[in-house]
PDB file of N, CA, C and O in Angstrom:
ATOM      1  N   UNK A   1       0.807  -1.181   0.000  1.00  0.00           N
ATOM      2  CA  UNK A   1       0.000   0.000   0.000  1.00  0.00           C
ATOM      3  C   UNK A   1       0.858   1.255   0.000  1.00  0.00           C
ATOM      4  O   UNK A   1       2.027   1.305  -0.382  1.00  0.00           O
ATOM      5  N   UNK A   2       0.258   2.088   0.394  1.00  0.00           N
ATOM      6  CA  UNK A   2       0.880   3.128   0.582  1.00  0.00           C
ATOM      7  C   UNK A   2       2.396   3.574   1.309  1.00  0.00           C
ATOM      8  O   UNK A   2       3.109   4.509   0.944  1.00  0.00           O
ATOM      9  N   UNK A   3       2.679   2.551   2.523  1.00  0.00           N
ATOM     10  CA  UNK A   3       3.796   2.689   3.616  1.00  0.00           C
ATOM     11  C   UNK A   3       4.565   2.102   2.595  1.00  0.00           C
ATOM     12  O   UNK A   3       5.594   2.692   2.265  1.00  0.00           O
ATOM     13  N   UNK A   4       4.240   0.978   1.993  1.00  0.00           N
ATOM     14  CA  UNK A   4       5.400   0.070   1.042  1.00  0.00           C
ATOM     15  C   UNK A   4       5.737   0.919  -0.486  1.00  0.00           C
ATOM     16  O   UNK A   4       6.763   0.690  -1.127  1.00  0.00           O
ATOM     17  N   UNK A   5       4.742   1.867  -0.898  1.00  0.00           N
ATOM     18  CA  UNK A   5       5.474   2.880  -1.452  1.00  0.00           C
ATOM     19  C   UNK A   5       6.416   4.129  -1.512  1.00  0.00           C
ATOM     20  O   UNK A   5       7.310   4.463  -2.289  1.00  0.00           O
ATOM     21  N   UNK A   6       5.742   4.819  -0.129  1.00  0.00           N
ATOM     22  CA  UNK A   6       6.359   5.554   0.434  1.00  0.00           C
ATOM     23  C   UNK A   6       7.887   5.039   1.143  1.00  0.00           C
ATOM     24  O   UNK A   6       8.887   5.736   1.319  1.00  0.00           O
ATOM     25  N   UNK A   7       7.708   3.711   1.445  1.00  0.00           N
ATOM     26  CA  UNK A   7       9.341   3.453   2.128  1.00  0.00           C
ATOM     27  C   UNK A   7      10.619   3.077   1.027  1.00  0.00           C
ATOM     28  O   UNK A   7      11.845   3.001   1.106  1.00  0.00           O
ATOM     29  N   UNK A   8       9.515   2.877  -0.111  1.00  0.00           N
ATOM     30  CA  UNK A   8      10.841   2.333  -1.155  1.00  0.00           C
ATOM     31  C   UNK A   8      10.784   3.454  -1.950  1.00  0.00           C
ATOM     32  O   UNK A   8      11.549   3.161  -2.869  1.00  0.00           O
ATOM     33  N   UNK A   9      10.125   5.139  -2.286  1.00  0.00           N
ATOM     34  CA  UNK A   9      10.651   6.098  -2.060  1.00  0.00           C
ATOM     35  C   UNK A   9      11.832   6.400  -1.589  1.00  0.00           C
ATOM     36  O   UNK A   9      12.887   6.855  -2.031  1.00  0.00           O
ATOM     37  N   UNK A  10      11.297   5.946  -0.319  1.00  0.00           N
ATOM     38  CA  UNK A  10      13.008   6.890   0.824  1.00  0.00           C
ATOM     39  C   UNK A  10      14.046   6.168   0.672  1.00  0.00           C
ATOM     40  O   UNK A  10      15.128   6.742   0.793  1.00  0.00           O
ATOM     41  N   UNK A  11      14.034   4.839   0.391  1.00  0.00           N
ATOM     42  CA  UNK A  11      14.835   3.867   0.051  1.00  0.00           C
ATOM     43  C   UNK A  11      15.683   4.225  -1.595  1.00  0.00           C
ATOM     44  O   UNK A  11      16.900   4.123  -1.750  1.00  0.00           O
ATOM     45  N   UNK A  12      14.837   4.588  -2.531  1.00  0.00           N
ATOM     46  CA  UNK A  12      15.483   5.703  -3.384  1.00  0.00           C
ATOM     47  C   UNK A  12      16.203   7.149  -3.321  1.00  0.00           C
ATOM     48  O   UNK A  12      17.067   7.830  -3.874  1.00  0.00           O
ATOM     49  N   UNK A  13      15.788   7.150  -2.859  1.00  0.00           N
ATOM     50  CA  UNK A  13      15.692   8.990  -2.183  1.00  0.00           C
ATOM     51  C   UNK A  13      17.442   8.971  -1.421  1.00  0.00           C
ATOM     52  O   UNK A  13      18.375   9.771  -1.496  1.00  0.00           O
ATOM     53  N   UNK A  14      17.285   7.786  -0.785  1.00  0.00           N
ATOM     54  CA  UNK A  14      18.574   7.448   0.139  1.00  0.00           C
ATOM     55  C   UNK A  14      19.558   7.304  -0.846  1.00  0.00           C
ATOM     56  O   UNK A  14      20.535   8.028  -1.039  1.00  0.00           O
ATOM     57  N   UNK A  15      19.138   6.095  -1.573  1.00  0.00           N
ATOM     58  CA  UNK A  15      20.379   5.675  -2.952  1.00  0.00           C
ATOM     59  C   UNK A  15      20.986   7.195  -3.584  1.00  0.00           C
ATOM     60  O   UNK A  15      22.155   7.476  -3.847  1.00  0.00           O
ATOM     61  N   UNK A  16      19.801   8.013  -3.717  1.00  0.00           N
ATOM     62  CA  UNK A  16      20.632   8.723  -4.789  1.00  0.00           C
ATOM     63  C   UNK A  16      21.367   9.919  -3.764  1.00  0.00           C
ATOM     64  O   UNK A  16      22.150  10.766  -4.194  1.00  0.00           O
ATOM     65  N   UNK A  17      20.934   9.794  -2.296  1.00  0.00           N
ATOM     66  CA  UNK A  17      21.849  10.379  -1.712  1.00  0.00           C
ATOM     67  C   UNK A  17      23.364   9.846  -1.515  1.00  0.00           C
ATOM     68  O   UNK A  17      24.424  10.471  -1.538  1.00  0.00           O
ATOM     69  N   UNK A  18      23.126   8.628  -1.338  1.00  0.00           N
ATOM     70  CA  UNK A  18      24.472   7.955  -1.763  1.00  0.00           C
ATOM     71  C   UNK A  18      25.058   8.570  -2.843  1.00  0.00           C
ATOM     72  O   UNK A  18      25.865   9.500  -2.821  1.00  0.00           O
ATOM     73  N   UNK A  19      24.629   8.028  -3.730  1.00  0.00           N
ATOM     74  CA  UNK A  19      25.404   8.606  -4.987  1.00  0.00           C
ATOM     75  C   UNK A  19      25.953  10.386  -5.196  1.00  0.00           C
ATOM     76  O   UNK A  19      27.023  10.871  -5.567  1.00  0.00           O
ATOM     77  N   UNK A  20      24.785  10.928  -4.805  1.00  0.00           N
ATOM     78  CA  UNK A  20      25.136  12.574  -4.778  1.00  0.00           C
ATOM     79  C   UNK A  20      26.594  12.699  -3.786  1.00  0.00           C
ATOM     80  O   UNK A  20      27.532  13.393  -4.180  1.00  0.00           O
ATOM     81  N   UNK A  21      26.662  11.890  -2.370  1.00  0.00           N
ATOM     82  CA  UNK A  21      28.057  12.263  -1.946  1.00  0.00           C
ATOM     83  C   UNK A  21      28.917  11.707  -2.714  1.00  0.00           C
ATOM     84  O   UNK A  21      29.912  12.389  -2.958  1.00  0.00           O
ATOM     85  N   UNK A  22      28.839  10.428  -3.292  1.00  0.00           N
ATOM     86  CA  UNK A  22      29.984   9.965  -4.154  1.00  0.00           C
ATOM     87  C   UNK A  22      30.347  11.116  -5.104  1.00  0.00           C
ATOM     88  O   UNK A  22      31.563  11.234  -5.256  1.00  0.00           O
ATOM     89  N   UNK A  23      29.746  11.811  -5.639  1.00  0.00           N
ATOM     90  CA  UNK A  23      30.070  12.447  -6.998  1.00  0.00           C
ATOM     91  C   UNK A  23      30.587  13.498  -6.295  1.00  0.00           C
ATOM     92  O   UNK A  23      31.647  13.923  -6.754  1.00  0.00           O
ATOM     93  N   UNK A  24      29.879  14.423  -4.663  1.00  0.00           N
ATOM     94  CA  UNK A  24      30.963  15.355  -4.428  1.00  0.00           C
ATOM     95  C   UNK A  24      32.378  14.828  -3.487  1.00  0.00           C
ATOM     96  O   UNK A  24      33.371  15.551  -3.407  1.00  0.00           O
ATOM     97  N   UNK A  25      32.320  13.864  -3.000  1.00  0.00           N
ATOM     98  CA  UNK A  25      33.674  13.360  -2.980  1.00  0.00           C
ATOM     99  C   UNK A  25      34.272  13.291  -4.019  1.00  0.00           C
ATOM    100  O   UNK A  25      35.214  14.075  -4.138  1.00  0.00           O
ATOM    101  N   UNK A  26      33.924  12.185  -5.364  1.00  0.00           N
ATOM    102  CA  UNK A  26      34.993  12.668  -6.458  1.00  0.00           C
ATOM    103  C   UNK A  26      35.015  14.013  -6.981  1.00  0.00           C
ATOM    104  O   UNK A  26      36.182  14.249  -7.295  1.00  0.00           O
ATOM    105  N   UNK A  27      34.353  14.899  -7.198  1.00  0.00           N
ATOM    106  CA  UNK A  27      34.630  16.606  -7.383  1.00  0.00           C
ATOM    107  C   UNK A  27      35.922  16.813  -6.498  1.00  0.00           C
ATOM    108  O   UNK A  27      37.058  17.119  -6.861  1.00  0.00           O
ATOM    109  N   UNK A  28      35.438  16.565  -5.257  1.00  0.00           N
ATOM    110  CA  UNK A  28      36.710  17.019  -4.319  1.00  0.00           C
ATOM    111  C   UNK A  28      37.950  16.453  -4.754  1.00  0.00           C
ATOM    112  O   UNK A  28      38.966  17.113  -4.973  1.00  0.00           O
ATOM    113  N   UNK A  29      37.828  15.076  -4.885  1.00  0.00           N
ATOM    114  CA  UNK A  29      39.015  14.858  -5.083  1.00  0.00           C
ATOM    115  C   UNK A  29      39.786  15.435  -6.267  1.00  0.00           C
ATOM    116  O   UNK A  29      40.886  15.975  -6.149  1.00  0.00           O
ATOM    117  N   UNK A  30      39.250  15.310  -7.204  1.00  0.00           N
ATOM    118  CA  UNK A  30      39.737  15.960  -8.821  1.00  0.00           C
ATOM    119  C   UNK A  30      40.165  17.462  -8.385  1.00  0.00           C
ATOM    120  O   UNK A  30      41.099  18.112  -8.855  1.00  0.00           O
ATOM    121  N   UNK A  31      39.198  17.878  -7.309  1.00  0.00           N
ATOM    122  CA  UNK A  31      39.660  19.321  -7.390  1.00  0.00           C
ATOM    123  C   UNK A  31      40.795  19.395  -6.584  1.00  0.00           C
ATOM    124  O   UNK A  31      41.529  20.260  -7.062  1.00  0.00           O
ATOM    125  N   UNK A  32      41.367  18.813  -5.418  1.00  0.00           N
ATOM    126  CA  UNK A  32      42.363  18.608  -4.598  1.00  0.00           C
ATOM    127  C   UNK A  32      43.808  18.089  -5.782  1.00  0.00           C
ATOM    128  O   UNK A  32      44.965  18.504  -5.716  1.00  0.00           O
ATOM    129  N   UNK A  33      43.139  16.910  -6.967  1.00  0.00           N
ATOM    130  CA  UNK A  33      43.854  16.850  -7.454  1.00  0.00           C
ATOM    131  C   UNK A  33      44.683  17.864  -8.531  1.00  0.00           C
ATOM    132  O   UNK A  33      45.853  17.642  -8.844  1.00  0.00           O
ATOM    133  N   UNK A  34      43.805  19.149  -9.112  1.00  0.00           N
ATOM    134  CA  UNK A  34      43.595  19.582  -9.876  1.00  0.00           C
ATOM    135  C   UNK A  34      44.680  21.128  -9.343  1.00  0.00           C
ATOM    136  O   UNK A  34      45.469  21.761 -10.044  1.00  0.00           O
ATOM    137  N   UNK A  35      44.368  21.309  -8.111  1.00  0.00           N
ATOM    138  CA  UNK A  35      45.480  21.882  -6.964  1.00  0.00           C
ATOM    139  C   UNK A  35      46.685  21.486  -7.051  1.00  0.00           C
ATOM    140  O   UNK A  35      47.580  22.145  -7.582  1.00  0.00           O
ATOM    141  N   UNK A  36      46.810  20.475  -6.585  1.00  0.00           N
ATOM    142  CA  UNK A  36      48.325  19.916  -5.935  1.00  0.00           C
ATOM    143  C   UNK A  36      49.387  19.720  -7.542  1.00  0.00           C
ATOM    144  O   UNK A  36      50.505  19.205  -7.554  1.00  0.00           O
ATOM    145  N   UNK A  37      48.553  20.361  -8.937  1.00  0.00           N
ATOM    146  CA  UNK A  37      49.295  19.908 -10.138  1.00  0.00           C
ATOM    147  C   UNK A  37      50.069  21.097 -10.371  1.00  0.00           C
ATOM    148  O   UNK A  37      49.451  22.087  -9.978  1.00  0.00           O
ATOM    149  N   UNK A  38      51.215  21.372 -10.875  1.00  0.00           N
ATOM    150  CA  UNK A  38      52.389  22.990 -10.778  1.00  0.00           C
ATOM    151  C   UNK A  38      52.088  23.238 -11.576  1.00  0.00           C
ATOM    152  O   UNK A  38      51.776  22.522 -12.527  1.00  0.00           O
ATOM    153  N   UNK A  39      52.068  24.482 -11.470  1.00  0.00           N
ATOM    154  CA  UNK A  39      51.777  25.688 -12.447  1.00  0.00           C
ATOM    155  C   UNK A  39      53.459  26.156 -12.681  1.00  0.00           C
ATOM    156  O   UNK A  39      54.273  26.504 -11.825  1.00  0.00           O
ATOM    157  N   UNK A  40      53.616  26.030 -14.040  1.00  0.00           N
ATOM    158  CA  UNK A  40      54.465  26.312 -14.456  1.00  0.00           C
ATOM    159  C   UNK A  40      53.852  27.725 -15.745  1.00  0.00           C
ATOM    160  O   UNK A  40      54.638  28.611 -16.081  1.00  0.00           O
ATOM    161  N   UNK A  41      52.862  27.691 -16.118  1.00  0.00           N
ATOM    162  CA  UNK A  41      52.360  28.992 -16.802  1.00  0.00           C
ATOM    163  C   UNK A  41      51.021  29.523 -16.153  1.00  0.00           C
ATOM    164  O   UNK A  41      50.637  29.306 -15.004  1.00  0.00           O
ATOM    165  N   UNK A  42      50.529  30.103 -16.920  1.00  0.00           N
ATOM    166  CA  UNK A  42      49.253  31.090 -16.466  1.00  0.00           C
ATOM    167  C   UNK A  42      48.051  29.906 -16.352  1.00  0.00           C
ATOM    168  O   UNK A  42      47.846  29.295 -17.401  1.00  0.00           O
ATOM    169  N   UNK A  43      47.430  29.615 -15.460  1.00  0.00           N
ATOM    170  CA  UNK A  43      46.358  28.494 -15.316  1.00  0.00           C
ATOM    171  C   UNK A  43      45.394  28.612 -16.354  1.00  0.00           C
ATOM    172  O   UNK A  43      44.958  29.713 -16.693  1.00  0.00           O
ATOM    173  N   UNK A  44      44.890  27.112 -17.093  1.00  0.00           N
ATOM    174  CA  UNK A  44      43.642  27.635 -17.574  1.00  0.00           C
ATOM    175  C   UNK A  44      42.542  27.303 -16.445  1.00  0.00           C
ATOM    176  O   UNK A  44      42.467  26.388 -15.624  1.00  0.00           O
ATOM    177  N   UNK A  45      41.554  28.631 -16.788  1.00  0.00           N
ATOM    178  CA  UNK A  45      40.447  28.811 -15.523  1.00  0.00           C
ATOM    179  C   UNK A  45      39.824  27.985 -16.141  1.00  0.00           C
ATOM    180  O   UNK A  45      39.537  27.130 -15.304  1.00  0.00           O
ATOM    181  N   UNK A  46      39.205  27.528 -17.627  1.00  0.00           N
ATOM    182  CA  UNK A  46      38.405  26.875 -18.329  1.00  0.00           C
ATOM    183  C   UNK A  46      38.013  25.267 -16.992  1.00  0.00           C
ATOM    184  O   UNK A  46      36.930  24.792 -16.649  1.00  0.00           O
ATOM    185  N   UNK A  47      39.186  24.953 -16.664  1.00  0.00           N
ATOM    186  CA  UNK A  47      39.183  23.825 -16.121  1.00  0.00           C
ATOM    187  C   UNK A  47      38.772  24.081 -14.808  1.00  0.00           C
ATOM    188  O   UNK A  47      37.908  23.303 -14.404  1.00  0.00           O
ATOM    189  N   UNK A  48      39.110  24.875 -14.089  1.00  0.00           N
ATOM    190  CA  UNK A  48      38.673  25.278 -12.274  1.00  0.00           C
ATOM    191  C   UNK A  48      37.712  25.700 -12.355  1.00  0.00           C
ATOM    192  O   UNK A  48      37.047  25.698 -11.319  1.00  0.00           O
ATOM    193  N   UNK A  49      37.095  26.290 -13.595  1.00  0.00           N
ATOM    194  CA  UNK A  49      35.422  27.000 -13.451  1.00  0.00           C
ATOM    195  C   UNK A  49      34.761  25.456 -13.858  1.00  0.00           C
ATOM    196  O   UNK A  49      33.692  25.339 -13.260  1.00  0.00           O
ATOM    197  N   UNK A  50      35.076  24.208 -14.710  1.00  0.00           N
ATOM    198  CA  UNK A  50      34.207  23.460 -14.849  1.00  0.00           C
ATOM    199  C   UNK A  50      33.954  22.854 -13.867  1.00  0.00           C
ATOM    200  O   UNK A  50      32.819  22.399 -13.726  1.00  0.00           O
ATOM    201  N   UNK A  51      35.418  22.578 -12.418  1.00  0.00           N
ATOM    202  CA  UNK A  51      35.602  21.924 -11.587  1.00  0.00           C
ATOM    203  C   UNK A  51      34.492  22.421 -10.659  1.00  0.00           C
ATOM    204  O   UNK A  51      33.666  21.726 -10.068  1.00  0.00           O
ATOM    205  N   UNK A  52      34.666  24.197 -10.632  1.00  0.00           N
ATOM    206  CA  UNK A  52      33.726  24.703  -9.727  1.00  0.00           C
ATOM    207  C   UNK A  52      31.942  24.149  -9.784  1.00  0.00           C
ATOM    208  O   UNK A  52      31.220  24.078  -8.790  1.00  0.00           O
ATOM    209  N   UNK A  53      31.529  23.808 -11.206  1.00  0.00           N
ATOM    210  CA  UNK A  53      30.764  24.206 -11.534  1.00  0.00           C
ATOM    211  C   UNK A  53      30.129  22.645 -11.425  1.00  0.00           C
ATOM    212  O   UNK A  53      28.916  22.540 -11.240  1.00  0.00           O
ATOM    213  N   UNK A  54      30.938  21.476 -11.538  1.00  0.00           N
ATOM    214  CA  UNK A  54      30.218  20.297 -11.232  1.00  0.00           C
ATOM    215  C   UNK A  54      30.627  20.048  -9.915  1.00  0.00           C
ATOM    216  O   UNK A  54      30.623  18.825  -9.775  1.00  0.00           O
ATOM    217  N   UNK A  55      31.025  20.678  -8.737  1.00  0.00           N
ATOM    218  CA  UNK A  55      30.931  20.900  -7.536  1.00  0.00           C
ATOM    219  C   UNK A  55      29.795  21.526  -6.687  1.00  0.00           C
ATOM    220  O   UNK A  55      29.407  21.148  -5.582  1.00  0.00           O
ATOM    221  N   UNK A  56      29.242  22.792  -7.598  1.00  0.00           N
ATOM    222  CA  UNK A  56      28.219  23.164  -7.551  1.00  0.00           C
ATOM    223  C   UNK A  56      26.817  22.152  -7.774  1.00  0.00           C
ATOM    224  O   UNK A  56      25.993  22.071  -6.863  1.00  0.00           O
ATOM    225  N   UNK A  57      26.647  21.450  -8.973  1.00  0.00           N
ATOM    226  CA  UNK A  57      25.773  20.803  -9.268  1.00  0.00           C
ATOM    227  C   UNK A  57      26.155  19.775  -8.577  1.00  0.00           C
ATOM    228  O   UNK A  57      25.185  19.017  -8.573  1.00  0.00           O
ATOM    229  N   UNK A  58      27.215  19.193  -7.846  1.00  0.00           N
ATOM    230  CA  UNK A  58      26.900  18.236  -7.107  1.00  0.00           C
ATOM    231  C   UNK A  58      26.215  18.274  -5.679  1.00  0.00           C
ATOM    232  O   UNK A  58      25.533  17.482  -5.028  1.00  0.00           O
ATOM    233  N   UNK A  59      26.603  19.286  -5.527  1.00  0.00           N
ATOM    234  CA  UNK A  59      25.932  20.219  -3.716  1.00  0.00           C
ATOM    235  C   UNK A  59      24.725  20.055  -4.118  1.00  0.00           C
ATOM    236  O   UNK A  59      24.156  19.283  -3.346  1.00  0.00           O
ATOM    237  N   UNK A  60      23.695  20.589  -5.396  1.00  0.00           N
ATOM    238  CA  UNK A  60      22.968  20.765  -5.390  1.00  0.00           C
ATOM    239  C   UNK A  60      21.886  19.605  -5.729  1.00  0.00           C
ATOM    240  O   UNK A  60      20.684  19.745  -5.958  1.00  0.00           O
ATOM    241  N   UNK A  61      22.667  18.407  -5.694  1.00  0.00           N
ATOM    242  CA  UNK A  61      22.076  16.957  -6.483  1.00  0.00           C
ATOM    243  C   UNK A  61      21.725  16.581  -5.173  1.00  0.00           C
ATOM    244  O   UNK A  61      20.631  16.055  -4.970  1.00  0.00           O
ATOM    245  N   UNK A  62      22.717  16.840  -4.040  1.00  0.00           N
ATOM    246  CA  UNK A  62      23.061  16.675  -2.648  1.00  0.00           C
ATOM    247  C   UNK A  62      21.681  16.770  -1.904  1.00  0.00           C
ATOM    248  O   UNK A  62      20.894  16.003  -1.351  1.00  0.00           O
ATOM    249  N   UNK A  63      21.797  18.091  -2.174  1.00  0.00           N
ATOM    250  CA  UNK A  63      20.212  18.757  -1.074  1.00  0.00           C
ATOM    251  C   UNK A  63      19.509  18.631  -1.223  1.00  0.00           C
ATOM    252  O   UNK A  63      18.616  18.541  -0.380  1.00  0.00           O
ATOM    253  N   UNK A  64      19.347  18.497  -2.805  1.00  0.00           N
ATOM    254  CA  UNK A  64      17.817  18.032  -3.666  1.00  0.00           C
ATOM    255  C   UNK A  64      17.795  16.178  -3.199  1.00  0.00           C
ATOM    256  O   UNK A  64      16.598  15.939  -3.040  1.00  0.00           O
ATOM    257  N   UNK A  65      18.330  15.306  -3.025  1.00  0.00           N
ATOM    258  CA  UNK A  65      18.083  14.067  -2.268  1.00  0.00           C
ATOM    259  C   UNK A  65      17.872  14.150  -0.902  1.00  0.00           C
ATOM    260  O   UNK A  65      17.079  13.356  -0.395  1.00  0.00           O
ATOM    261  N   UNK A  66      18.620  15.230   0.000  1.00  0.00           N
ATOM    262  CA  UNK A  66      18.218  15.042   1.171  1.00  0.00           C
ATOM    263  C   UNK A  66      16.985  16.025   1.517  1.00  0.00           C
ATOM    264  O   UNK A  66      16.526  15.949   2.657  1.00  0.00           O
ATOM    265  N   UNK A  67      16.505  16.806   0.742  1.00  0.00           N
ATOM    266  CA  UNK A  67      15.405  17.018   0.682  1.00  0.00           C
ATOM    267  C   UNK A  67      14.048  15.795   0.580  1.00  0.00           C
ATOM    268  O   UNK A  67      13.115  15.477   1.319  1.00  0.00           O
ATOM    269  N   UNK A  68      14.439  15.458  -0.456  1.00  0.00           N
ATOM    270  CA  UNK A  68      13.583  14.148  -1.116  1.00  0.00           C
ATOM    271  C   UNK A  68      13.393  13.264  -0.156  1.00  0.00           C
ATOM    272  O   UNK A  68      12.292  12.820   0.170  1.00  0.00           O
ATOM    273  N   UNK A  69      15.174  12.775   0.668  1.00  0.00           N
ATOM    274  CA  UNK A  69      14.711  11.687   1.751  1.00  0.00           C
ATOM    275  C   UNK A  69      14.177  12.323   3.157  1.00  0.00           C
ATOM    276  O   UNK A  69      13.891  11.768   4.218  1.00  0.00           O
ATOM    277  N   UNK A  70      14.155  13.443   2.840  1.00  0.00           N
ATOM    278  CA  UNK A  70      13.160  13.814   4.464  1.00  0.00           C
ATOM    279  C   UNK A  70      12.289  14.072   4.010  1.00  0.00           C
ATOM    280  O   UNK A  70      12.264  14.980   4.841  1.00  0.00           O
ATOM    281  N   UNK A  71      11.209  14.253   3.317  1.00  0.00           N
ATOM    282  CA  UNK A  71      10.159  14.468   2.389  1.00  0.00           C
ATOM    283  C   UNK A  71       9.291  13.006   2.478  1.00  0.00           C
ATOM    284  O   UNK A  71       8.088  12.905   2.717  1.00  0.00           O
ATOM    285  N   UNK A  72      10.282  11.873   2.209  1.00  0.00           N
ATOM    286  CA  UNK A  72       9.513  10.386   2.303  1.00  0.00           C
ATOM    287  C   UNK A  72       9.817   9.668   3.306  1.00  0.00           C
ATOM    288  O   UNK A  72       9.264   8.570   3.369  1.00  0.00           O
ATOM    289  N   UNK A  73      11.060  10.169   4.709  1.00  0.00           N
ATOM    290  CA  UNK A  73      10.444  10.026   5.412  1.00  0.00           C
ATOM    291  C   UNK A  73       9.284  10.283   6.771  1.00  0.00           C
ATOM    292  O   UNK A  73       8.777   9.595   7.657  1.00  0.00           O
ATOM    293  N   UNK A  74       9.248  11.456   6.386  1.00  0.00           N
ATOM    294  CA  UNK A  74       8.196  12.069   6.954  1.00  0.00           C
ATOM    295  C   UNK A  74       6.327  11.840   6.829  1.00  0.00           C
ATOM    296  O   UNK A  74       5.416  11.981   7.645  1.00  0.00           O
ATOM    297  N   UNK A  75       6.374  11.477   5.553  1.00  0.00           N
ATOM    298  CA  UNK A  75       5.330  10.445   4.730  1.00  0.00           C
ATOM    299  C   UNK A  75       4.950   9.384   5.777  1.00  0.00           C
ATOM    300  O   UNK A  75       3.952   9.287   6.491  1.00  0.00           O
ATOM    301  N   UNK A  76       6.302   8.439   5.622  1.00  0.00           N
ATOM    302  CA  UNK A  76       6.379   7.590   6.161  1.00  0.00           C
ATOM    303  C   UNK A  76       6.246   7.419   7.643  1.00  0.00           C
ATOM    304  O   UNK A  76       6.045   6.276   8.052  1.00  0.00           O
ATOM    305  N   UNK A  77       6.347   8.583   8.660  1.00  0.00           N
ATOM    306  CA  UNK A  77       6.237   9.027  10.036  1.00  0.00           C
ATOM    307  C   UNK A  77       4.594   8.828  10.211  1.00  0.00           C
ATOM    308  O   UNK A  77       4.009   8.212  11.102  1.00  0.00           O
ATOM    309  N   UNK A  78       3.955   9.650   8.911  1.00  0.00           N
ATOM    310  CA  UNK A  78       2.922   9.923   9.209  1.00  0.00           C
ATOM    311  C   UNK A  78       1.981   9.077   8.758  1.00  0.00           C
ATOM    312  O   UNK A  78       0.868   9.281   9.242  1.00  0.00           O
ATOM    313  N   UNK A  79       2.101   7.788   7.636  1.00  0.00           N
ATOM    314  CA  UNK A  79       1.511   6.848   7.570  1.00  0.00           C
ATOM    315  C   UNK A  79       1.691   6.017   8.617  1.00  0.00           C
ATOM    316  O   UNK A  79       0.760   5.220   8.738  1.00  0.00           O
ATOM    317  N   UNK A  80       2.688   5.895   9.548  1.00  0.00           N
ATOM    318  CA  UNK A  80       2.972   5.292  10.927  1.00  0.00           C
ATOM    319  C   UNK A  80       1.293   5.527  12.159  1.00  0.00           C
ATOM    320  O   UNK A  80       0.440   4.994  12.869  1.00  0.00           O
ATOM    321  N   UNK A  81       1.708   6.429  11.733  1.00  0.00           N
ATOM    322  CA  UNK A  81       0.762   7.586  12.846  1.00  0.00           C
ATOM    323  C   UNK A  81      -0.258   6.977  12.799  1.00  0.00           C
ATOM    324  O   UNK A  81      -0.629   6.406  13.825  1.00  0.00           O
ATOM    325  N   UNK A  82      -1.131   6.889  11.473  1.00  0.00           N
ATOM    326  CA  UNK A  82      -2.670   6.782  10.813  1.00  0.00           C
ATOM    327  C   UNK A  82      -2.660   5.204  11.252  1.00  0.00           C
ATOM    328  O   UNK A  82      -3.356   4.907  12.223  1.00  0.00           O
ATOM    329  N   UNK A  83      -1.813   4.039  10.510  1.00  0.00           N
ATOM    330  CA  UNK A  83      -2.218   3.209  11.041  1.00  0.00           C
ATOM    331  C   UNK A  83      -2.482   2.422  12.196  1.00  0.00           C
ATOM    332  O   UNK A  83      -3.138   1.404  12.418  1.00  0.00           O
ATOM    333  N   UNK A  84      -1.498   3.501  13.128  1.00  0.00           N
ATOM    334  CA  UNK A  84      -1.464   2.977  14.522  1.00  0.00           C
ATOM    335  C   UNK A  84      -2.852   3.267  15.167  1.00  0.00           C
ATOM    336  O   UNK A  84      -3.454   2.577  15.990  1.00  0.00           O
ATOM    337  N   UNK A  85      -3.278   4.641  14.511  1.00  0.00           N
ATOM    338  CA  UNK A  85      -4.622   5.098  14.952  1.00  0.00           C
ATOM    339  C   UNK A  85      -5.905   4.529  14.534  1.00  0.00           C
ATOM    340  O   UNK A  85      -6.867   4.415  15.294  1.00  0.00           O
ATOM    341  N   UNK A  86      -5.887   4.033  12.811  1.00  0.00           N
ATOM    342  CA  UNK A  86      -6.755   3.021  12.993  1.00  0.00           C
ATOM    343  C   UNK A  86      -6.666   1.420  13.287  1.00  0.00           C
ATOM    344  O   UNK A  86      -7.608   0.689  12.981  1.00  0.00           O
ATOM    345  N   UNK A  87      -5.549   0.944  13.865  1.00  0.00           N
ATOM    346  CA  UNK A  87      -5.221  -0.128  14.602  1.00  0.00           C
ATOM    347  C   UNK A  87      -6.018   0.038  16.234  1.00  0.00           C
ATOM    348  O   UNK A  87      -6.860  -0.727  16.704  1.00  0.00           O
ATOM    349  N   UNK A  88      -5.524   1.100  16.778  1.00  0.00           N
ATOM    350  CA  UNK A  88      -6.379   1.212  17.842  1.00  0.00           C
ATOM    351  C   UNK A  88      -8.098   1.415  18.198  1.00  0.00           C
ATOM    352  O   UNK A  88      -8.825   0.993  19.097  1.00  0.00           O
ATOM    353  N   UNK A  89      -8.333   2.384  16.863  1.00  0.00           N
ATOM    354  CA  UNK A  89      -9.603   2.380  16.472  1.00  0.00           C
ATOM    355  C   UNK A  89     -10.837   1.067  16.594  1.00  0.00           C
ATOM    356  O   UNK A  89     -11.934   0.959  17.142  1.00  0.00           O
ATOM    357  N   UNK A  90      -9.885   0.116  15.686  1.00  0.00           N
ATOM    358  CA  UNK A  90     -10.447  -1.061  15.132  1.00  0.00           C
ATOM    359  C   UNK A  90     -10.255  -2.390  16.261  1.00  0.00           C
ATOM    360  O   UNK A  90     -10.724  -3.524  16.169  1.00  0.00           O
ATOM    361  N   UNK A  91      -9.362  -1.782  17.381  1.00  0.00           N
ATOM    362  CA  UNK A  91      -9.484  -2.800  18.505  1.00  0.00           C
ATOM    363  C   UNK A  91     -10.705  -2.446  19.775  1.00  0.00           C
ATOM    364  O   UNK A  91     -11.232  -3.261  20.533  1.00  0.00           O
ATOM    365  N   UNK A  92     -10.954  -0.802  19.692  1.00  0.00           N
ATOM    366  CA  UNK A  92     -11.778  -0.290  21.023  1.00  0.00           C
ATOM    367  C   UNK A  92     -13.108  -0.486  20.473  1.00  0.00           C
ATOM    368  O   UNK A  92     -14.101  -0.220  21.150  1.00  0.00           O
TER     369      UNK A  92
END
């Protein structure tokens, strides 16, 4: 029903929070890597603005899942709620 949709929601919701830190851990790293490489001439920015910029969209893949997984489970809090209430309902 409904709880078994709503939980494999959050159960998604979770995955792609997984994944959203994976991608800004690897940002970080590329960008740590992308640092520690010598500059022997004038940098191209082309590359630190793309770095910036899928750092950015990864933050933002970030919040937009942990949005999502508090969103379903809160759903899920509150389908808790209802059935406990008509569980009790249906016993008095």
């Amino acid at each position: 029903g409904e709880a078994e949709r709503s939980a494999a929601a959050a159960a998604k919701a979770q995955d792609a929070l997984e994944q959203a830190l994976a991608e800004v851990e690897e940002c970080a790293e590329r960008l740590a890597a992308a640092e520690e490489m010598p500059v022997e001439e004038e940098p191209d920015t082309a590359v630190r603005d793309r770095l910036a910029a899928d750092g950015a969209n990864a933050r933002q893949t970030e919040m937009e899942a942990r949005l999502q997984l508090r969103t379903h489970e809160e759903r899920v809090k509150g389908l808790a709620g209802r059935a406990d209430s008509l569980d009790r309902a249906a016993r008095a």
